[in-house]
N, CA, C and O atoms as a printed pandas DataFrame, in Angstrom:
     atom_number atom_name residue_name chain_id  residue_number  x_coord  y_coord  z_coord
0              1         N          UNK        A               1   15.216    4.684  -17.169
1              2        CA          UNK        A               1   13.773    4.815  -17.210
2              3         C          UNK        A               1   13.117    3.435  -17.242
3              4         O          UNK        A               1   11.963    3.158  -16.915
4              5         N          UNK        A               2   14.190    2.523  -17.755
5              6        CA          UNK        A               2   13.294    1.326  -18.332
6              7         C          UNK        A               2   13.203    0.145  -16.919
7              8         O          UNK        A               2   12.440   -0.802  -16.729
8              9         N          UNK        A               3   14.335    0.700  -16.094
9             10        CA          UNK        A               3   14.714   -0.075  -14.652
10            11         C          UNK        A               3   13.474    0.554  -13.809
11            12         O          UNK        A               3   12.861   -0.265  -13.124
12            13         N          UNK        A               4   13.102    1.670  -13.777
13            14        CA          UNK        A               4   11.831    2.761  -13.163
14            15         C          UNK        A               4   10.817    1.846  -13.284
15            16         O          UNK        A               4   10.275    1.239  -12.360
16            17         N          UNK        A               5   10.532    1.754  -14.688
17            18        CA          UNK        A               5    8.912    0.997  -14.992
18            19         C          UNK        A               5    9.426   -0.426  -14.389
19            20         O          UNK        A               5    8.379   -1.065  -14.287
20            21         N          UNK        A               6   10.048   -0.912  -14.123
21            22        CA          UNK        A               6   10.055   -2.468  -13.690
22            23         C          UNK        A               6    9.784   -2.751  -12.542
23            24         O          UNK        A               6    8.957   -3.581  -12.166
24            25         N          UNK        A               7   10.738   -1.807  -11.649
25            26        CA          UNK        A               7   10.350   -1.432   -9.697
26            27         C          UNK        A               7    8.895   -0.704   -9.740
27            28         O          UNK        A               7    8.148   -0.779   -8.765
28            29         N          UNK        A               8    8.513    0.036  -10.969
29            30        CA          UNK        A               8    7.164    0.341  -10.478
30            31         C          UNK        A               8    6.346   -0.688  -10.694
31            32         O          UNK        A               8    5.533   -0.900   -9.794
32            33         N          UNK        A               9    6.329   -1.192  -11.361
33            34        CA          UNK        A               9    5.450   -2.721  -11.917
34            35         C          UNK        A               9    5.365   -3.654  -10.798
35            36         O          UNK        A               9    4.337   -4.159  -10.345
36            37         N          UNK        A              10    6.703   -3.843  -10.362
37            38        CA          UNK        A              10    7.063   -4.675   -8.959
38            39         C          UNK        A              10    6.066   -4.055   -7.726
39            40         O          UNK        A              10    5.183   -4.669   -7.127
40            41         N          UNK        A              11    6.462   -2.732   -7.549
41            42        CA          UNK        A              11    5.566   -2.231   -6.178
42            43         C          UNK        A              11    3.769   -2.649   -6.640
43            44         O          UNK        A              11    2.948   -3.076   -5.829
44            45         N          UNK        A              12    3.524   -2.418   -7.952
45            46        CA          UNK        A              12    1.919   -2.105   -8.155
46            47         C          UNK        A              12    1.113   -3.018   -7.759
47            48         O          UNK        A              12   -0.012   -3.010   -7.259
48            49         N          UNK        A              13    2.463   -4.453   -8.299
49            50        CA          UNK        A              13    2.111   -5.598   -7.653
50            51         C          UNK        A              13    1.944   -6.013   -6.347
51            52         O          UNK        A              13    1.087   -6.668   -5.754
52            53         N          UNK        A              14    3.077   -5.416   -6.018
53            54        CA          UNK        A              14    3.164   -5.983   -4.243
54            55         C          UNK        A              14    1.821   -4.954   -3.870
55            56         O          UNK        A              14    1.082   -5.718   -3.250
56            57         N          UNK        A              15    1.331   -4.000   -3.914
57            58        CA          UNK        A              15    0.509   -3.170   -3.353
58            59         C          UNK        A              15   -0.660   -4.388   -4.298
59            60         O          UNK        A              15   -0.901   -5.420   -3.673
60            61         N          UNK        A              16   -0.984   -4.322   -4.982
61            62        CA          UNK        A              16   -2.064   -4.839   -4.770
62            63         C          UNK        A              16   -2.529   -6.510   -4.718
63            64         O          UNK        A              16   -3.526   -7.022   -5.228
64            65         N          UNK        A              17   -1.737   -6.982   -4.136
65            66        CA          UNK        A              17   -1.269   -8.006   -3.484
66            67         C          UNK        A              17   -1.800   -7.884   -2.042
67            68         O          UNK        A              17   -2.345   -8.826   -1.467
68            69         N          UNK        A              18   -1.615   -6.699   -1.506
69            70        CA          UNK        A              18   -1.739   -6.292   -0.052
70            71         C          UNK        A              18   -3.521   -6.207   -0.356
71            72         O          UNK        A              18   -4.299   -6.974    0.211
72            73         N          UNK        A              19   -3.874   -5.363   -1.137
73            74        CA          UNK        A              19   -5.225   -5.078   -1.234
74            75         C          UNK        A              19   -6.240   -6.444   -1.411
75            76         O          UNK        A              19   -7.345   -6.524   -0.875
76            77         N          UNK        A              20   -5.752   -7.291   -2.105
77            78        CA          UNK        A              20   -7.007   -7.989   -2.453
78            79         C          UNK        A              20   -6.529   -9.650   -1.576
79            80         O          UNK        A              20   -7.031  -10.741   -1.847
80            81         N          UNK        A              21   -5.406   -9.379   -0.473
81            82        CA          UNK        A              21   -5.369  -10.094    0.415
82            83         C          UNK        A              21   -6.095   -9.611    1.668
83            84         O          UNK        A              21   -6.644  -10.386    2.451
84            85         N          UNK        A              22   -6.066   -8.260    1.815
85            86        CA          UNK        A              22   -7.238   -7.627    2.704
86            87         C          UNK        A              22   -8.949   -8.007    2.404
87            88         O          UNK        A              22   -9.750   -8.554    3.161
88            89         N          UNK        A              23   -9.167   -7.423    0.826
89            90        CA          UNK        A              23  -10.142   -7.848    0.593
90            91         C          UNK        A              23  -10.778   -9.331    0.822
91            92         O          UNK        A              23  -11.885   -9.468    1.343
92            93         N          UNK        A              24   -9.924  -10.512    0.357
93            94        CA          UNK        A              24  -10.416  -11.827    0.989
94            95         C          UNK        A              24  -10.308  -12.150    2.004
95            96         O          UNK        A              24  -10.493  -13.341    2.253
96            97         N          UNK        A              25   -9.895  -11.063    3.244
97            98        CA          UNK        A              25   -9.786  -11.561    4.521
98            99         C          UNK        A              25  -11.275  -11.207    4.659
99           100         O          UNK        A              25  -11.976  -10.561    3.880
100          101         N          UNK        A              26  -11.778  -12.109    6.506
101          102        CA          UNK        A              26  -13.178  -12.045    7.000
102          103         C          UNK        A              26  -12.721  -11.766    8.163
103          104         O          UNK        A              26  -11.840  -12.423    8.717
104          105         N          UNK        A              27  -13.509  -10.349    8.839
105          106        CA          UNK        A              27  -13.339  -10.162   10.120
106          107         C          UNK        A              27  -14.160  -10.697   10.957
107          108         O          UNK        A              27  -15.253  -11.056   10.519
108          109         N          UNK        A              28  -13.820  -10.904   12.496
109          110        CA          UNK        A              28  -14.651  -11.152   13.068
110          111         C          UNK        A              28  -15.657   -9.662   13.901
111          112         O          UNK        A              28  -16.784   -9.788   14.382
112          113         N          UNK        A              29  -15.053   -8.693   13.870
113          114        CA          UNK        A              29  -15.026   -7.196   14.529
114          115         C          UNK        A              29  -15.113   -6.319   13.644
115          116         O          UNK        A              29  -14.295   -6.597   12.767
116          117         N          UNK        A              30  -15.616   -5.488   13.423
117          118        CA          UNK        A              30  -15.133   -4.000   12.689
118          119         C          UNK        A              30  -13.387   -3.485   13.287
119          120         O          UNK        A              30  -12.430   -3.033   12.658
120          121         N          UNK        A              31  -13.502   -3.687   14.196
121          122        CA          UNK        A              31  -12.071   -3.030   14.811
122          123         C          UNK        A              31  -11.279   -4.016   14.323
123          124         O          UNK        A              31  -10.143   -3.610   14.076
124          125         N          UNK        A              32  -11.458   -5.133   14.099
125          126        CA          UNK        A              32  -10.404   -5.881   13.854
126          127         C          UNK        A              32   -9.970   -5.819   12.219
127          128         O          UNK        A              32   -8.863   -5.716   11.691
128          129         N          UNK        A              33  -11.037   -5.904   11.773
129          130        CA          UNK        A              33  -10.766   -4.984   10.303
130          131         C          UNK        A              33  -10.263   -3.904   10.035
131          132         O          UNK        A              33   -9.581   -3.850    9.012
132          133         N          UNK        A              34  -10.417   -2.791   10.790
133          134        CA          UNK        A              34   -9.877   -1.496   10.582
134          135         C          UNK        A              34   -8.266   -1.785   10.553
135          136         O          UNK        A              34   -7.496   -1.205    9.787
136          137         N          UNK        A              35   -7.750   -3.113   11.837
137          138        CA          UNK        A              35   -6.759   -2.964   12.287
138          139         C          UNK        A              35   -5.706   -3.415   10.949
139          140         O          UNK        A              35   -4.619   -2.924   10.643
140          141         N          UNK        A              36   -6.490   -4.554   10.283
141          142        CA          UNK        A              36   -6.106   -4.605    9.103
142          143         C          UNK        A              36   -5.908   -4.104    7.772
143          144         O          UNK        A              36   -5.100   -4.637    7.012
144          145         N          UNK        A              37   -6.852   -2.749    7.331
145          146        CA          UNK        A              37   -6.886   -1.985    6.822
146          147         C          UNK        A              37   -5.659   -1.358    7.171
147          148         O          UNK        A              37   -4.957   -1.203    6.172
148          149         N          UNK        A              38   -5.136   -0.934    8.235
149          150        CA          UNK        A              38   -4.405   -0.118    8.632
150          151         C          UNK        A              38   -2.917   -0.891    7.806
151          152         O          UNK        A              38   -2.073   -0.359    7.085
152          153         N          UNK        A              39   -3.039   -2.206    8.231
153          154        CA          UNK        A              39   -1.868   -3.139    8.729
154          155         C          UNK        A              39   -1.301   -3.063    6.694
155          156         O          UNK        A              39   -0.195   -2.889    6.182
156          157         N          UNK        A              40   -2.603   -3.278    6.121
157          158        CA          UNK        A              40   -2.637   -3.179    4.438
158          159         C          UNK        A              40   -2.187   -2.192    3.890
159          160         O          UNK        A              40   -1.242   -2.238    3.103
160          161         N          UNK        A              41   -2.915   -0.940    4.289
161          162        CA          UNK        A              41   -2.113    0.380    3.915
162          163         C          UNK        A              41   -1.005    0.897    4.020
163          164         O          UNK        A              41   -0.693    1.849    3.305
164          165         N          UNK        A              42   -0.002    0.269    5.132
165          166        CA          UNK        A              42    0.900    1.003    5.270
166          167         C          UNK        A              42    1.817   -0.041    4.489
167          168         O          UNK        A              42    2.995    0.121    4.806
168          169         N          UNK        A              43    1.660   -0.893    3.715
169          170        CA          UNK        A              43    2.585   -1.710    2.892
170          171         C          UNK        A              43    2.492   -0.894    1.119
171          172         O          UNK        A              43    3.221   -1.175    0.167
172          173         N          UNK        A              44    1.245    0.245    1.150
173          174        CA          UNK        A              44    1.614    0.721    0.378
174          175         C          UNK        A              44    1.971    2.183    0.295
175          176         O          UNK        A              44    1.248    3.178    0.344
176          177         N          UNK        A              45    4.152    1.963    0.065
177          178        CA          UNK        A              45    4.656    2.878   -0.319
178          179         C          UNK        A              45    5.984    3.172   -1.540
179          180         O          UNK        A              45    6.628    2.269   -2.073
180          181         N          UNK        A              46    6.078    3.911   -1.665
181          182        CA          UNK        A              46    7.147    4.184   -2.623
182          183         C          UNK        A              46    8.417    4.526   -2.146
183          184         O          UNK        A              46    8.646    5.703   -1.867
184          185         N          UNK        A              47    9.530    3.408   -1.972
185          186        CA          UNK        A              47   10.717    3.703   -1.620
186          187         C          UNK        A              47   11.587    4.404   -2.733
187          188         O          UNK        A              47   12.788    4.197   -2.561
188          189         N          UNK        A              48   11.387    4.920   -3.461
189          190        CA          UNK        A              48   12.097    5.640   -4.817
190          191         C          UNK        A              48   12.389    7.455   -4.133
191          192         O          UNK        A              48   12.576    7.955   -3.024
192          193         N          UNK        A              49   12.271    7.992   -5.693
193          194        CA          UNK        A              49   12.230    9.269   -5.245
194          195         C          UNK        A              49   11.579   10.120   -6.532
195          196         O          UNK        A              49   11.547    9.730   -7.700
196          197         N          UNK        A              50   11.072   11.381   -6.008
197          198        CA          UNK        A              50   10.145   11.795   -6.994
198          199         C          UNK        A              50   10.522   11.970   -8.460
199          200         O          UNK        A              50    9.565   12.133   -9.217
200          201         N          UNK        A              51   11.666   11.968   -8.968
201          202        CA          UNK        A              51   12.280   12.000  -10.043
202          203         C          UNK        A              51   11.692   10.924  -10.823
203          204         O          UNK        A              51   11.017   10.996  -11.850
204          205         N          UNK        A              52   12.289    9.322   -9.759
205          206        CA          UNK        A              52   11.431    8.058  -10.533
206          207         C          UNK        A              52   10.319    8.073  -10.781
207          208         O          UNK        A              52    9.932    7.330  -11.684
208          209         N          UNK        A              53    9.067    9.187   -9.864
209          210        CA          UNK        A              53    7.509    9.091  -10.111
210          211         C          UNK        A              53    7.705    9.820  -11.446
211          212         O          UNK        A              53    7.232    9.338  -12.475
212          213         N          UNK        A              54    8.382   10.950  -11.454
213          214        CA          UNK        A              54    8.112   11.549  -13.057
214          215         C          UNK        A              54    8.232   10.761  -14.205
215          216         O          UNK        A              54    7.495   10.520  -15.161
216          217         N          UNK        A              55    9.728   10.310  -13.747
217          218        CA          UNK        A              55    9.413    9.122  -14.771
218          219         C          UNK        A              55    8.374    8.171  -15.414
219          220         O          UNK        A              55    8.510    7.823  -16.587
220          221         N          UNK        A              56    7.376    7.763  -14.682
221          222        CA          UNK        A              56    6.388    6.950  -14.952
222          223         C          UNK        A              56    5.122    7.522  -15.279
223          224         O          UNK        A              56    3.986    7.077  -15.116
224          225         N          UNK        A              57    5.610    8.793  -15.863
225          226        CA          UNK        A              57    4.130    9.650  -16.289
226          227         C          UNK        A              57    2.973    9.189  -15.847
227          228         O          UNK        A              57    2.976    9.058  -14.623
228          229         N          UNK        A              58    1.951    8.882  -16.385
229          230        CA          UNK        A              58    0.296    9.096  -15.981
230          231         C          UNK        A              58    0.810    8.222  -15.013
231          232         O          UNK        A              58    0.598    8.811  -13.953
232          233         N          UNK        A              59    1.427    7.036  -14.735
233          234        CA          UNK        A              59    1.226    5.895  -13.879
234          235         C          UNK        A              59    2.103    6.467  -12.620
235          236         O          UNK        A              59    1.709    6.262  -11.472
236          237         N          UNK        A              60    3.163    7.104  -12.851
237          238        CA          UNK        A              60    3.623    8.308  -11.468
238          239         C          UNK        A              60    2.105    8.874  -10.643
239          240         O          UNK        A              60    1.701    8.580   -9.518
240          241         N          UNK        A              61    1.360    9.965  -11.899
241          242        CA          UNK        A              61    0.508   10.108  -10.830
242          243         C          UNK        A              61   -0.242    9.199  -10.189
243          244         O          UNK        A              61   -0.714    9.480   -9.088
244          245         N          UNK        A              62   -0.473    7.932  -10.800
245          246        CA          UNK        A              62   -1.634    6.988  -10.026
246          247         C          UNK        A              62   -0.860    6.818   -8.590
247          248         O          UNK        A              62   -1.416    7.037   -7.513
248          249         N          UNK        A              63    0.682    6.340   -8.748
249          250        CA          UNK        A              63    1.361    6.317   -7.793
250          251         C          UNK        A              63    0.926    7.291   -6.590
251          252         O          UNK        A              63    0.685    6.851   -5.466
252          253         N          UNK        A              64    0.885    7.997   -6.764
253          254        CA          UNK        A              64    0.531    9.835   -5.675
254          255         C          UNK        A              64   -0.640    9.139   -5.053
255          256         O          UNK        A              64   -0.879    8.786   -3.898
256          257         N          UNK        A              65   -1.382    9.042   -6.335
257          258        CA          UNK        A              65   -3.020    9.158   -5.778
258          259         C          UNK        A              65   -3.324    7.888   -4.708
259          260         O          UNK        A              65   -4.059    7.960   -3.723
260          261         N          UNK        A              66   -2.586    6.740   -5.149
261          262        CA          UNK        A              66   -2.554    5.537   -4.341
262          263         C          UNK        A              66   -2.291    5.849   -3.167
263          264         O          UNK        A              66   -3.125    5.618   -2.291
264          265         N          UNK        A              67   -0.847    6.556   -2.811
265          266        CA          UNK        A              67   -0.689    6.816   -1.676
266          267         C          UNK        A              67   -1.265    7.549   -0.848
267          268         O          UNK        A              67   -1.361    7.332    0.360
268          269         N          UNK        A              68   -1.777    8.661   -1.576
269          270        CA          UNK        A              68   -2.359    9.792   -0.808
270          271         C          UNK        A              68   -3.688    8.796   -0.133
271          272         O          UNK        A              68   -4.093    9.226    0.947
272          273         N          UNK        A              69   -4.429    7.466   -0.680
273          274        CA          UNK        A              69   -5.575    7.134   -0.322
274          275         C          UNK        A              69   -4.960    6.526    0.886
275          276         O          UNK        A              69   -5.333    6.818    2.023
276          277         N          UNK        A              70   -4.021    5.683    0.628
277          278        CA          UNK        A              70   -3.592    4.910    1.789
278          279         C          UNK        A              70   -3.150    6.082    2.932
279          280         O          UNK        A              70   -3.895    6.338    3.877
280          281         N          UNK        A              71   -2.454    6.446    2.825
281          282        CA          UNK        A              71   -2.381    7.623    4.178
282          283         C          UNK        A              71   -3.652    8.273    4.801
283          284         O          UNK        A              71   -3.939    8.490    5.978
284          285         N          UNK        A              72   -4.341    8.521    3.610
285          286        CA          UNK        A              72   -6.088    9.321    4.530
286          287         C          UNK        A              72   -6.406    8.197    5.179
287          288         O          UNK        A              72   -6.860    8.323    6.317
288          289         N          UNK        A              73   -6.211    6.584    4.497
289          290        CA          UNK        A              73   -7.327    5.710    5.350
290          291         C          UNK        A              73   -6.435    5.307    6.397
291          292         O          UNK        A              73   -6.874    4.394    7.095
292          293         N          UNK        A              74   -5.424    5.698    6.659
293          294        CA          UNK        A              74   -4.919    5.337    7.937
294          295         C          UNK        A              74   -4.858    6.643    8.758
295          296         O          UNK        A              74   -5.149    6.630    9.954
296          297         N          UNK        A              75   -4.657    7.244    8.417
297          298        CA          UNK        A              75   -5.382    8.972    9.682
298          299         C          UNK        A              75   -6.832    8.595    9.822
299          300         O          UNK        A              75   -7.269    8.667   10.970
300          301         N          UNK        A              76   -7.641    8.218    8.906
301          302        CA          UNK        A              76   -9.068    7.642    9.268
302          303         C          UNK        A              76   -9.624    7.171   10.478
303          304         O          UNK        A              76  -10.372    7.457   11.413
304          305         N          UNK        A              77   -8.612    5.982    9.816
305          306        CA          UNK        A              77   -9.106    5.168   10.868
306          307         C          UNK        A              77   -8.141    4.847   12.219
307          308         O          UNK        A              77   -8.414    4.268   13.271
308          309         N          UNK        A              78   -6.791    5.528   11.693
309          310        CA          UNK        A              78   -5.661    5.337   13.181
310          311         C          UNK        A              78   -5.837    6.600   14.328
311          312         O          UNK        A              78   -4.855    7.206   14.755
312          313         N          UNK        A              79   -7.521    6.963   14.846
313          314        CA          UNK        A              79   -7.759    8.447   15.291
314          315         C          UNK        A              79   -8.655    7.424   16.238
315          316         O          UNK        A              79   -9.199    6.388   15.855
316          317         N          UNK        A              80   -8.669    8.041   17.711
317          318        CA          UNK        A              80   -9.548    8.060   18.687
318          319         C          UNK        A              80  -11.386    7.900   18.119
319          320         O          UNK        A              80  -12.036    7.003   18.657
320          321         N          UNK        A              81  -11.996    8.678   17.198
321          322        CA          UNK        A              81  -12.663    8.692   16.633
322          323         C          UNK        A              81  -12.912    9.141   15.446
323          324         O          UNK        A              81  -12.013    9.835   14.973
324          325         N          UNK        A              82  -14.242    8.906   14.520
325          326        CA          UNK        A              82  -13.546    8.894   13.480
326          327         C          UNK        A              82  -14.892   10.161   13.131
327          328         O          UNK        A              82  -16.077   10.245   13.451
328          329         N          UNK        A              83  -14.067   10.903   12.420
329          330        CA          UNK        A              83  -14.711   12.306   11.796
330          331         C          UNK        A              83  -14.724   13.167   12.833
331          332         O          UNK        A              83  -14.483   12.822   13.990
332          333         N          UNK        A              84  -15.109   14.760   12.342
333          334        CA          UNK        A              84  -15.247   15.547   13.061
334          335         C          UNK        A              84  -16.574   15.238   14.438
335          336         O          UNK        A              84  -16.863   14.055   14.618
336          337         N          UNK        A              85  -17.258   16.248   15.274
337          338        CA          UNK        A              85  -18.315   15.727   16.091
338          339         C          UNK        A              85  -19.733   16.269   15.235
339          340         O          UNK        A              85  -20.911   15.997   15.469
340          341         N          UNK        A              86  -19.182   17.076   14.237
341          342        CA          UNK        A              86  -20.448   17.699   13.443
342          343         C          UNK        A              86  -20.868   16.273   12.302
343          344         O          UNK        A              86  -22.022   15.977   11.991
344          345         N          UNK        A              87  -19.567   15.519   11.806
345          346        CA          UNK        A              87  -20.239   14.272   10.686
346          347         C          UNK        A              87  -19.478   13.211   11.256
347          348         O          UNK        A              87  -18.389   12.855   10.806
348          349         N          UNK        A              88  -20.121   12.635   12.380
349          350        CA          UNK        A              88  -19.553   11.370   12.965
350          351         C          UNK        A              88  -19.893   10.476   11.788
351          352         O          UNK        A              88  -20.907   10.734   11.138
352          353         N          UNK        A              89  -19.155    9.484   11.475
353          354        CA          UNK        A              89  -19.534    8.169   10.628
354          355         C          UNK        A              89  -19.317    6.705   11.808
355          356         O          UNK        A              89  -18.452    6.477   12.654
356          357         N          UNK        A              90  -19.922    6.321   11.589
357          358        CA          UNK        A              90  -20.044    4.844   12.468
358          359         C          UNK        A              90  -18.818    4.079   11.768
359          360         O          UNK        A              90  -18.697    4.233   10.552
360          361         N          UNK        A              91  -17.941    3.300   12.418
361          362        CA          UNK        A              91  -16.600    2.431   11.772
362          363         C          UNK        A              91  -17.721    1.779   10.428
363          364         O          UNK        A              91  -18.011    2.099    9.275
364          365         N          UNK        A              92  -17.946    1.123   11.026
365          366        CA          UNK        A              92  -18.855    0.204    9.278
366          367         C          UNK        A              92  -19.152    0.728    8.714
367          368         O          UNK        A              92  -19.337    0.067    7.692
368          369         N          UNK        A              93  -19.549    2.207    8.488
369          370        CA          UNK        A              93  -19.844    2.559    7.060
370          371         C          UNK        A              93  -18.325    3.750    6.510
371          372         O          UNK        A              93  -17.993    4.272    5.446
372          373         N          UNK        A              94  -17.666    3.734    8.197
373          374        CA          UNK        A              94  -16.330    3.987    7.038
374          375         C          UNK        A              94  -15.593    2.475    6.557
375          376         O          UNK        A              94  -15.137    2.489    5.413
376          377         N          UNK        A              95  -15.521    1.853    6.931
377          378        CA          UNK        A              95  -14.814    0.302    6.492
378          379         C          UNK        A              95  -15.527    0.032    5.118
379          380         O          UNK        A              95  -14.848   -0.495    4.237
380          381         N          UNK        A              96  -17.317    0.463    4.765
381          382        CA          UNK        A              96  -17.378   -0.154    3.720
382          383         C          UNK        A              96  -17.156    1.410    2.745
383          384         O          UNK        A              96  -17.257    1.497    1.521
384          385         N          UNK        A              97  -16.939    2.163    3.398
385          386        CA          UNK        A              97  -16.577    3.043    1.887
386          387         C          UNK        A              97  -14.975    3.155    1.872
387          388         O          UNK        A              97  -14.517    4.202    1.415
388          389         N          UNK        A              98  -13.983    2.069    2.377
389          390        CA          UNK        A              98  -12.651    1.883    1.954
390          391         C          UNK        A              98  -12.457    0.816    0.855
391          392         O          UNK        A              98  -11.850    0.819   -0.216
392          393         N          UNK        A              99  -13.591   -0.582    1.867
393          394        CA          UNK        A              99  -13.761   -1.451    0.992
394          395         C          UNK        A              99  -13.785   -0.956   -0.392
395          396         O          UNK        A              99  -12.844   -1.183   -1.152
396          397         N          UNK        A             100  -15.212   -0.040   -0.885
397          398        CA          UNK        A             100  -15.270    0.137   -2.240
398          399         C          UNK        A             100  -14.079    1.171   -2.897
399          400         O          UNK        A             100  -13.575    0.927   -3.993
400          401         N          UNK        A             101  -13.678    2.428   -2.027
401          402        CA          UNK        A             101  -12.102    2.521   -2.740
402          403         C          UNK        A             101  -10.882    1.334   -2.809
403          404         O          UNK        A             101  -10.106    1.942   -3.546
404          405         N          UNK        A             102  -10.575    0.748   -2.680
405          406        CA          UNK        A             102   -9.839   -0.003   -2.294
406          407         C          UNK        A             102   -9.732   -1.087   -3.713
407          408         O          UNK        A             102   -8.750   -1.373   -4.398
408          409         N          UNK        A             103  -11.627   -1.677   -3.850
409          410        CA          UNK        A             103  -11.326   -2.428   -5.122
410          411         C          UNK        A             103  -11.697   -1.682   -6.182
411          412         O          UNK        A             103  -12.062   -2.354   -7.147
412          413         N          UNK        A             104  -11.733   -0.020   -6.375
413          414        CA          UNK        A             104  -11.310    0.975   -7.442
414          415         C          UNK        A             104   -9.796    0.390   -7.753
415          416         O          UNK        A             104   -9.421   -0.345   -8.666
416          417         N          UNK        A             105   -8.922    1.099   -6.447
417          418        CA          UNK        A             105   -7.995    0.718   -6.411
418          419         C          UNK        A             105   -6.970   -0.307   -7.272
419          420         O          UNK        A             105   -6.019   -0.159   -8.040
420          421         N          UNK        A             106   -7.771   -1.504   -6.655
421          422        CA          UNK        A             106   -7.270   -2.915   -7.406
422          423         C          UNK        A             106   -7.073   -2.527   -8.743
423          424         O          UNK        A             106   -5.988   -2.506   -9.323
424          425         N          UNK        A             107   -8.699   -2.073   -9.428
425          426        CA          UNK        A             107   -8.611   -2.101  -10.724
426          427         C          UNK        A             107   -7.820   -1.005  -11.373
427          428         O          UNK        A             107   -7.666   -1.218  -12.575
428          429         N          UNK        A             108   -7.215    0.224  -10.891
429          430        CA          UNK        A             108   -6.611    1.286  -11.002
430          431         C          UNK        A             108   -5.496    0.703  -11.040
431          432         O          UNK        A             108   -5.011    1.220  -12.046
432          433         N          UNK        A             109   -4.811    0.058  -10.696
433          434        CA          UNK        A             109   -3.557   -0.868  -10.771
434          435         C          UNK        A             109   -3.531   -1.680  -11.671
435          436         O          UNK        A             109   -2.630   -1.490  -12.488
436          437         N          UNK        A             110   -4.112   -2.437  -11.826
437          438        CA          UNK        A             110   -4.304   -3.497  -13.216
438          439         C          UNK        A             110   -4.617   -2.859  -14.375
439          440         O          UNK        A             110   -4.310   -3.326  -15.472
440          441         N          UNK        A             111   -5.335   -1.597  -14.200
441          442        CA          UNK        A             111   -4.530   -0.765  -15.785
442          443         C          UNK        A             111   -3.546   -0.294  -15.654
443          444         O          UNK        A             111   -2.895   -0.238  -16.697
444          445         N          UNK        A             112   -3.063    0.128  -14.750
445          446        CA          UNK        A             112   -1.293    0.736  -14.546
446          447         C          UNK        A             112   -0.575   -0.236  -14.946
447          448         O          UNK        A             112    0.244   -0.174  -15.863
448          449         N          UNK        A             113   -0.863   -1.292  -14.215
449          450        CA          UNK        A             113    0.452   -2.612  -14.892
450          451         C          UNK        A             113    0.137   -2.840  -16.634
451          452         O          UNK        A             113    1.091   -3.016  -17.391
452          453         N          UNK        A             114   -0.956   -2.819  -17.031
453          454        CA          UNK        A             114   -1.074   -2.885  -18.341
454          455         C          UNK        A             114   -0.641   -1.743  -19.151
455          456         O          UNK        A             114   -0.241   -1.847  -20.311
456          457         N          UNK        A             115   -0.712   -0.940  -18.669
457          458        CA          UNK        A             115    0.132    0.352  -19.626
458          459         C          UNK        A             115    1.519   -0.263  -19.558
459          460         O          UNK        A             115    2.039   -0.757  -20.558
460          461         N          UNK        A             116    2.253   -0.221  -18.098
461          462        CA          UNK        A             116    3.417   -0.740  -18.150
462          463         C          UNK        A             116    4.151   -1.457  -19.122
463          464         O          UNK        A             116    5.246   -1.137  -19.582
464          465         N          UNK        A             117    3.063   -3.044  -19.568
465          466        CA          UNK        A             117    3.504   -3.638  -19.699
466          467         C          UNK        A             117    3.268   -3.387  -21.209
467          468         O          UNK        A             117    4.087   -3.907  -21.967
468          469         N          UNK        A             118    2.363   -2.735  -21.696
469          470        CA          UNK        A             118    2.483   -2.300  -22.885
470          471         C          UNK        A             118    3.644   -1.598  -23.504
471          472         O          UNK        A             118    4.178   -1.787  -24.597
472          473         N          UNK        A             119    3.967   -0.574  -22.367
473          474        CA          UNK        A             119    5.367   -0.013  -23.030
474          475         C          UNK        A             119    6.697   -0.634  -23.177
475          476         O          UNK        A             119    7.513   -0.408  -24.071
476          477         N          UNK        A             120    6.795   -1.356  -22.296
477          478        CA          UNK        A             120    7.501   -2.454  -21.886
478          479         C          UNK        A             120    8.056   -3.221  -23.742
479          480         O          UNK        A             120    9.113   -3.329  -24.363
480          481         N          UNK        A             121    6.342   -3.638  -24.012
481          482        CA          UNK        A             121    6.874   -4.559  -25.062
482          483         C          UNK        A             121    6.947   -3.612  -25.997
483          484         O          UNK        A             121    6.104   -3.926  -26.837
484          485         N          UNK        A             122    7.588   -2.431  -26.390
485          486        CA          UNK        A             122    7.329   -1.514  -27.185
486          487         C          UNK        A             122    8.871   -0.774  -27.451
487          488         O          UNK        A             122    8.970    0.192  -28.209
């Protein structure tokens, strides 16, 4: 269990590592951003197996929820167009409502690693 919380600590990092290296990037395009969004999201995953997510109670589920965001924002935005034809969204105002999940995100992680590391010293 105690090897679990360490690889999860490790990924939370590397994932949000990915995120707030996206975040300080500057596009020149919306598309070229998306492409990066894309390029960001798919670095966050969980090579384990669901046993290890149980293991990591509440911070297992953040795990889920992380992913599940990163997968919607890449069906999002990896589609011919984006939304149905009844609620088209223009790329920029889906890019800035990833932006603002995204640095949820961040901070959703930096309490995960702090629980971690709380139990950790415990």
């Amino acid at each position: 269990m105690a090897l679990t919380k360490v690889v999860g600590a490790r990924e939370l990092r590397r994932w949000r590592r990915a995120i707030r290296a996206h975040l300080a990037e500057t596009y020149d395009t919306p598309r070229l951003e998306a492409e990066g969004v894309i390029s960001a999201a798919r670095n966050i995953s969980w090579q384990g197996d669901v046993h290890e997510l149980s293991l990591l109670g509440e911070v297992g589920a953040l795990f889920v929820s992380l992913i599940s965001l990163a997968d919607q924002t890449i069906d999002m935005l990896d589609t011919p167009y984006l939304g149905s034809t009844e609620q088209k969204v223009s790329l920029e105002e889906c890019l800035s409502t990833i932006r603002e999940q995204w640095k949820d995100m961040d901070g959703s992680i930096t309490d995960a690693l702090t629980t971690l590391e709380t139990f950790n010293k415990k």
